[in-house]
C-alpha positions in Angstrom: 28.0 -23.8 5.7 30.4 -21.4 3.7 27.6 -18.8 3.3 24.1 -18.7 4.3 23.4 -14.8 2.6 22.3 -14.0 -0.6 24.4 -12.1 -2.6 21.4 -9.1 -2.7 21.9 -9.4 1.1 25.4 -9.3 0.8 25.7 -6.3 -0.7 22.9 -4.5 1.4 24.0 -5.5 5.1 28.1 -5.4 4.2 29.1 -3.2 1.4 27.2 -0.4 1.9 28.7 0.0 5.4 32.1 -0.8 4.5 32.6 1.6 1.7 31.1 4.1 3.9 33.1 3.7 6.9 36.5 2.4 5.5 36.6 4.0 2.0 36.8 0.8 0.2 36.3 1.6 -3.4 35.6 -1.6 -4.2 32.5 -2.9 -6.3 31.3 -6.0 -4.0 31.3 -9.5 -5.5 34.1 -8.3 -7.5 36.6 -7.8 -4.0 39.2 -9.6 -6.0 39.8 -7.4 -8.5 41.7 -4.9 -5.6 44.5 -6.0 -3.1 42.5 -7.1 -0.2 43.0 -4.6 2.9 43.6 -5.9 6.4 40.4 -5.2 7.8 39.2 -4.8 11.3 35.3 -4.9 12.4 33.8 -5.9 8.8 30.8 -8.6 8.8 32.0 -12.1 8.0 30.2 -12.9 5.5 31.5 -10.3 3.1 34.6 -12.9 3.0 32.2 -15.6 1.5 32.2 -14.0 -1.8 34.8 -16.3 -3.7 37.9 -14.1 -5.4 39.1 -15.1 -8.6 42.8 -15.0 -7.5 43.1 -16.7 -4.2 46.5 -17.9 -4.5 50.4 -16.6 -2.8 50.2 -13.7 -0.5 47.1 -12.6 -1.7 45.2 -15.3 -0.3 47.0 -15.3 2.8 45.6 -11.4 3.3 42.4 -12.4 2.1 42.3 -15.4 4.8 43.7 -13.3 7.3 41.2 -10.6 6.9 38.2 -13.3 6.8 39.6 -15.0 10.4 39.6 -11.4 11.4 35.6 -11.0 10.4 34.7 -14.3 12.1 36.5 -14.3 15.1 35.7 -10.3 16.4 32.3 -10.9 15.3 31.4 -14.7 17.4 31.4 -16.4 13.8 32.5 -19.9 15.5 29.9 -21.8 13.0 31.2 -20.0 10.2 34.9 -21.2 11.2 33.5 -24.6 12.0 32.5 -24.7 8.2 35.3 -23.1 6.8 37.2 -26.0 8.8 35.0 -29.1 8.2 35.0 -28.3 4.1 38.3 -27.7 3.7 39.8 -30.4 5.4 37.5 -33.3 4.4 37.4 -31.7 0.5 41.5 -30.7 0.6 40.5 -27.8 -1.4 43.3 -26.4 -3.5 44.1 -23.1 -4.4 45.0 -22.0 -8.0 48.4 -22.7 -7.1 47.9 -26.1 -5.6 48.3 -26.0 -1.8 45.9 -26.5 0.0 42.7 -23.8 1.4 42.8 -25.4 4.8 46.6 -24.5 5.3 46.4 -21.1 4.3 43.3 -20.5 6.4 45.5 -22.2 9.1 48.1 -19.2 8.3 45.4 -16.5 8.6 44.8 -17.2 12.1 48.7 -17.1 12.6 48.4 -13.6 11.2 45.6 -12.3 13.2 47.2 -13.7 16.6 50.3 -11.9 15.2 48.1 -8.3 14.7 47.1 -9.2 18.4 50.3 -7.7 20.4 50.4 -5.6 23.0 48.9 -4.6 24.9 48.3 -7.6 27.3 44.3 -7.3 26.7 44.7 -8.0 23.2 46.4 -11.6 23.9 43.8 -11.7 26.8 41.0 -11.1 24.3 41.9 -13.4 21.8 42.4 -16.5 24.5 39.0 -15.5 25.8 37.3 -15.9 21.9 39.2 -19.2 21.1 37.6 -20.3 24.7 34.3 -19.3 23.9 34.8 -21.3 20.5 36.0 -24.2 22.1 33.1 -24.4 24.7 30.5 -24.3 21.7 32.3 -26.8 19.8 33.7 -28.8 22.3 34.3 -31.5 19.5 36.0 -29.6 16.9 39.1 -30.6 15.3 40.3 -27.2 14.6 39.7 -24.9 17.7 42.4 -27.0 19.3 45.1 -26.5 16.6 44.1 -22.7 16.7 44.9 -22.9 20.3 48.1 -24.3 19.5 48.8 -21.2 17.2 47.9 -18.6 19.5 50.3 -20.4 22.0 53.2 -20.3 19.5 52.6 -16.6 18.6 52.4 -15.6 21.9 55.5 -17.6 22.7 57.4 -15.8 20.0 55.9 -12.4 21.3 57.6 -12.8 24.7 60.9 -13.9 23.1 61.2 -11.4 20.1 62.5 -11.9 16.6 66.6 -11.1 17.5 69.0 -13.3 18.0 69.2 -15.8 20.8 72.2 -13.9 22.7 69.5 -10.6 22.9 66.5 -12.5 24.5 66.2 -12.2 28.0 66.0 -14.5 30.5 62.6 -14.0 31.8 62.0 -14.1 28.0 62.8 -17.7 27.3 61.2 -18.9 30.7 57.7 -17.2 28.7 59.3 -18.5 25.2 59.2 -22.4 26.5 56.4 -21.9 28.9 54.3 -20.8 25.8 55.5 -23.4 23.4 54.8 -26.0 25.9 51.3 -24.8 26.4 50.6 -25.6 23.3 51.9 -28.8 22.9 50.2 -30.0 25.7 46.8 -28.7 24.1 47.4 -30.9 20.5 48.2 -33.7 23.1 45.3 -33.3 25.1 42.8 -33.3 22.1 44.8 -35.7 19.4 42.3 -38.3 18.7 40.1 -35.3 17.2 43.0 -32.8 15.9 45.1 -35.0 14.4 42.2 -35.6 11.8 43.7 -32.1 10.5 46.8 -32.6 8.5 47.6 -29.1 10.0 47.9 -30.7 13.9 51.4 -32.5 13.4 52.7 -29.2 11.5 51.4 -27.1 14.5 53.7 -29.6 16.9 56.7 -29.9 14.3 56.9 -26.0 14.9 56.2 -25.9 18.0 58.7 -28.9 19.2 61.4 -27.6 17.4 61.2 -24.3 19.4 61.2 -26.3 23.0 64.4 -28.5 21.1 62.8 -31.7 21.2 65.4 -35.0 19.7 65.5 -35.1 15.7 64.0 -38.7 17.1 61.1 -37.6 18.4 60.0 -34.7 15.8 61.4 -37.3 12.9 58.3 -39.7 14.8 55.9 -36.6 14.6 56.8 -36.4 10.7 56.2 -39.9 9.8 53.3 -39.9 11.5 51.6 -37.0 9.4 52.5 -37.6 6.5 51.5 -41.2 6.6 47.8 -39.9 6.9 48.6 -36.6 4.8 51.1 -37.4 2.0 50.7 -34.4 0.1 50.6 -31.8 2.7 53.4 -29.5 1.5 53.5 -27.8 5.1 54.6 -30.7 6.9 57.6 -30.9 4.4 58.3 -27.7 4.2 59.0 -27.8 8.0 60.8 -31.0 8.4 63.1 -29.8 6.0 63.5 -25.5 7.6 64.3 -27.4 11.1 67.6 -29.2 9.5 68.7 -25.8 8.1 72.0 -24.6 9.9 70.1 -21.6 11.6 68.8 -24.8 13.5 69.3 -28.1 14.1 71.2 -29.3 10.8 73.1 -28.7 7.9 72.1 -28.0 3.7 73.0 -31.8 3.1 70.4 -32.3 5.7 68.2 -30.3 3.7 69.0 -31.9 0.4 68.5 -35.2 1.7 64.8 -34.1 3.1 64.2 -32.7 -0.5 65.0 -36.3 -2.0 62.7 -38.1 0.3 59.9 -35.7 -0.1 59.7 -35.8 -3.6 59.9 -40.1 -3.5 57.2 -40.1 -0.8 54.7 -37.6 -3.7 56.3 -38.3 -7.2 53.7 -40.4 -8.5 51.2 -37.7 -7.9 53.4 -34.5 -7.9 56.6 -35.9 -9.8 59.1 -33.2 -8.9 57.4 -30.4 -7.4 58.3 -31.2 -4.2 61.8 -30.1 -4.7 61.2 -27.1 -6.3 58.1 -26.5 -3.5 60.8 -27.2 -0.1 63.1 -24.5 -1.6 61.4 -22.2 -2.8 60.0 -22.2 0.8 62.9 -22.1 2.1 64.5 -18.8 0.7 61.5 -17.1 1.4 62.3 -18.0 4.8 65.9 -17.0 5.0 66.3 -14.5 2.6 65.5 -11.9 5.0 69.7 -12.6 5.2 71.1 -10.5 2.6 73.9 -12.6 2.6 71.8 -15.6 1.7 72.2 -16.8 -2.1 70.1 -20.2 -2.4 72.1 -21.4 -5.4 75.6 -20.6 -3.4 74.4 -21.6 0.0 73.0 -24.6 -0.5 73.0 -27.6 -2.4 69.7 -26.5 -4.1 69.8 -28.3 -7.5 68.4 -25.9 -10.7 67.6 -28.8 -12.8 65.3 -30.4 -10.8 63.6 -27.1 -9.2 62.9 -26.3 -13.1 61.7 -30.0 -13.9 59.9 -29.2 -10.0 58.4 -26.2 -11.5 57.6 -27.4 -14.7 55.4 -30.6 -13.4 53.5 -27.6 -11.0 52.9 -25.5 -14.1 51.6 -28.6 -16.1 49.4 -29.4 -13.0 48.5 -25.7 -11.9 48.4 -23.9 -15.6 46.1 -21.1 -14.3 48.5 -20.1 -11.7 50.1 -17.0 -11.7 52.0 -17.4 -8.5 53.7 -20.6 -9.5 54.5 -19.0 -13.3 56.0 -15.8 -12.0 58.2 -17.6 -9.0 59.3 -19.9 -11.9 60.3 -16.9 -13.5 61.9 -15.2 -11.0 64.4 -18.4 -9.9 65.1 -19.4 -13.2 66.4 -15.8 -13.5 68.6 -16.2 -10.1 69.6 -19.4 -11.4 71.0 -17.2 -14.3 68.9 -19.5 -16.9 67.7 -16.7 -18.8 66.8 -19.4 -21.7 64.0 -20.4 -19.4 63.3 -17.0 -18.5 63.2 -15.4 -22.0 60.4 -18.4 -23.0 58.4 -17.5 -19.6 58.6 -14.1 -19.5 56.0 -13.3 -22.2 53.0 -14.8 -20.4 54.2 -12.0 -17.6 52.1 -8.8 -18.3 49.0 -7.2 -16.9 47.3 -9.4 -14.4 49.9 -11.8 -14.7 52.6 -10.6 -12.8 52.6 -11.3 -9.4 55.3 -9.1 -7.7 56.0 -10.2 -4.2 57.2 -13.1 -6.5 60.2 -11.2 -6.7 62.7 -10.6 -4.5 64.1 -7.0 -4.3 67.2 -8.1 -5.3 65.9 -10.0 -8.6 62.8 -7.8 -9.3 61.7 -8.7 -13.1 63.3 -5.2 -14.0 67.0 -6.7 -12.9 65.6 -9.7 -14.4 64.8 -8.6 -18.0 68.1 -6.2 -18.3 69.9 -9.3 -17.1 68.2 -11.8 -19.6 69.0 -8.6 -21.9 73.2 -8.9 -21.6 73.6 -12.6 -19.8 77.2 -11.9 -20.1 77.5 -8.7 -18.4 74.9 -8.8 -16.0 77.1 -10.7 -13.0 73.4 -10.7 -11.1 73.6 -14.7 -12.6 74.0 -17.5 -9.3 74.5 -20.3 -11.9 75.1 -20.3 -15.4 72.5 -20.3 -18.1 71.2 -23.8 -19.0 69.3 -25.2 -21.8 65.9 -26.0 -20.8 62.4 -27.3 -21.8 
C-alpha cells in the first residue's frame, strides 16, 4: 500500500513537473541525496521513493513534506497504508525510533504550516473529516484529529509566557485541548491500538493540567502495550521539568525507571534518549546548561549512547549527537575517538547546538585546559 507506481511512472507523472515548476534540481529516486524542501502541491507518490538517510530532522522534513502531498491531494488510502505498516511493523529509522512516530510529527508540522488565516485551520478540519468519513474505522485519523486540536490550541494561545496570553486566549487554549481529548476518548478502543494515542493525550492533558494521578494512569497504560516507544517517555519525563509540573529530581527519577522498564532490550539508551530530548526542548533558554541544570548523569548518557551506537551503527544522527554531548560534557577523550568518523556525509549539523558547533568543539578538544566551553570535566571513557 506504500506505493502502487512504477518507478518509470514515477519519474514521468512527478519529476518532470516538479523540477519544472519548483526548480528542484534534484535527480528523482535519488531525493535523498539533497535536503528535502518543504513542499506544497507535489503528487504523493513522489514521497514513496525510499531515501537513504531518513533519520533526525531530516526525516521529520521528509515526513512533513509527504503528509503535505497526501493530505492537499485526497491521498486518505495512502495515509491509511503509511499508518497500518508502520504501526503493526514498528518500523525503525536508521537511528532507531520508530517511522510511525515521526510520521505522527509530520502531521504536527503541516497543522503548524496551517496558520492564519482562519480558512487554512477550516481547510484542514474539513480534509481530516473527509478522511475520517472514508475510513470511519481507522486507528489513526482520530489521533490526527487530536493533533490538529493541540496545534490549533497552541495557535490561539501563542508561544510567550503564560502572564502575555490573553484571556479570551486560554478560554480557546483549553477549549481546543479539550476537543481533543474528547476525540481519543470517543474512539479509544481503535486508537489506542497506536502507541502514538496515549502520547497525543499525555500532551494534551498536561496542557488542560490534569493530576500527576491521572496522566501517571495514562503512562502506565501505554507503555504496558508499547514498552519501547521512546515518545511516551520522553513526555512523561518533559511534564515533571520545572517549566511545568515538577522538578530535575523528578526528571532523574523518570530517567531511572525508563531505562528499568527497556534495559534488557535497550540497556541504557533510555537515559541518554530522555535527555537528549530534553535539551532540545529547553535549550531554546540560553541560560539552560543540561550538565549544570540538571541532574543529567555523563556516565550513563555515554554508556546510553554507546548501547545506541552498538544497536544503530549506521546512524549518523545518533554518532554526531554522541559527539556533540560528550563535547559539552567536556569529555574530549570521547570526543577525540569519535570525531574521526565525522567527515563528509557524516556530519549531521543540527546535531549541534550553536553554542557547541563541532568548530567550538574541535578547538576545545584542541586546548581542554583553556577552552572553559567544558560543563564537566573530561572523563576516561570506552
Amino acid at each position: 500500500m506504500r506505493g502502487d507506481f512504477s518507478f518509470y511512472r514515477l519519474l514521468r507523472r512527478s519529476c518532470m513537473p516538479l523540477l519544472f515548476i519548483v526548480g528542484l534540481v534534484v535527480a528523482c529516486g535519488h531525493l535523498a541525496a539533497a535536503e528535502p524542501l518543504l513542499l506544497r502541491h507535489v503528487e504523493p507518490h513522489l514521497f514513496d521513493v525510499a531515501p537513504k538517510n531518513e533519520e533526525g530532522p531530516y526525516a521529520l522534513k521528509l515526513w512533513s513534506n509527504r503528509i503535505a502531498a497526501y493530505m492537499e491531494f485526497s491521498d486518505y488510502k495512502g495515509l491509511e497504508g503509511w499508518c497500518d505498516d508502520y504501526t503493526r511493523d514498528k518500523t525503525r529509522e536508521k537511528d532507531g525510533m520508530w517511522v510511525i512516530s515521526r510520521m505522527y510529527a509530520g502531521f504536527s508540522n503541516y497543522f503548524t504550516g496551517v496558520s492564519a488565516p482562519q480558512d487554512g485551520w477550516g481547510q484542514a478540519y474539513r480534509q481530516i473529516a473527509a478522511w475520517r468519513a472514508k475510513y470511519p474505522n481507522s486507528m489513526c485519523a482520530p489521533v490526527v484529529e487530536a493533533i490538529y486540536w493541540k496545534r490549533y490550541a497552541w495557535q490561539a494561545r501563542g508561544g510567550g509566557y503564560a502572564d502575555t496570553v490573553t484571556a479570551e486566549g486560554w478560554k480557546l487554549f483549553h477549549a481546543r485541548l479539550q476537543k481533543g481529548v474528547e476525540v481519543l476518548l470517543a474512539n479509544k478502543q481503535l486508537a489506542a491500538k497506536t502507541p502514538h494515542w496515549s502520547f497525543e493525550l499525555l500532551e494534551l492533558t498536561r496542557g488542560l493540567g490534569w493530576s500527576e494521578q491521572r496522566r501517571q494512569a495514562i503512562f502506565e497504560q501505554g507503555v504496558a502495550h508499547f514498552p519501547r516507544y521512546a515518545p511516551l517517555y520522553f513526555e512523561h519525563a518533559y511534564a515533571d521539568t520545572p517549566r511545568w509540573y515538577g522538578n530535575w529530581q523528578l526528571v532523574e527519577a523518570d530517567a531511572e525507571a525508563a531505562v528499568k522498564a527497556t534495559h534488557a532490550t535497550m540497556g541504557q539508551a533510555m537515559y541518554a534518549r530522555i535527555y537528549w530530548n530534553l535539551f532540545s526542548e529547553l535549550d531554546g533558554n540560553l541560560n539552560f546548561a543540561l550538565f549544570d541544570d540538571t541532574q543529567a548523569d555523563w556516565v550513563r548518557m555515554r554508556s546510553g549512547f554507546g548501547d545506541l551506537m552498538v544497536r544503530h551503527p549506521g546512524s549518523v544522527w545518533n554518532l554526531n549527537a554522541y559527539a556533540a554531548f560528550s563535547c559539552m560534557a567536556g569529555d574530549f577523550t570521547t570526543y577525540k575517538k569519535l570525531r574521526p568518523r565525522i567527515r563528509g556525509d557524516s556530519y549531521y549539523q543540527q546535531a549541534w547546538p550553536g553554542n557547541f558547533s563541532i568548530d567550538v568543539c574541535d578547538q576545545s578538544a584542541a586546548h581542554p585546559n583553556g577552552s572553559g566551553s567544558a560543563q564537566k570535566g573530561e572523563v576516561e571513557t570506552m
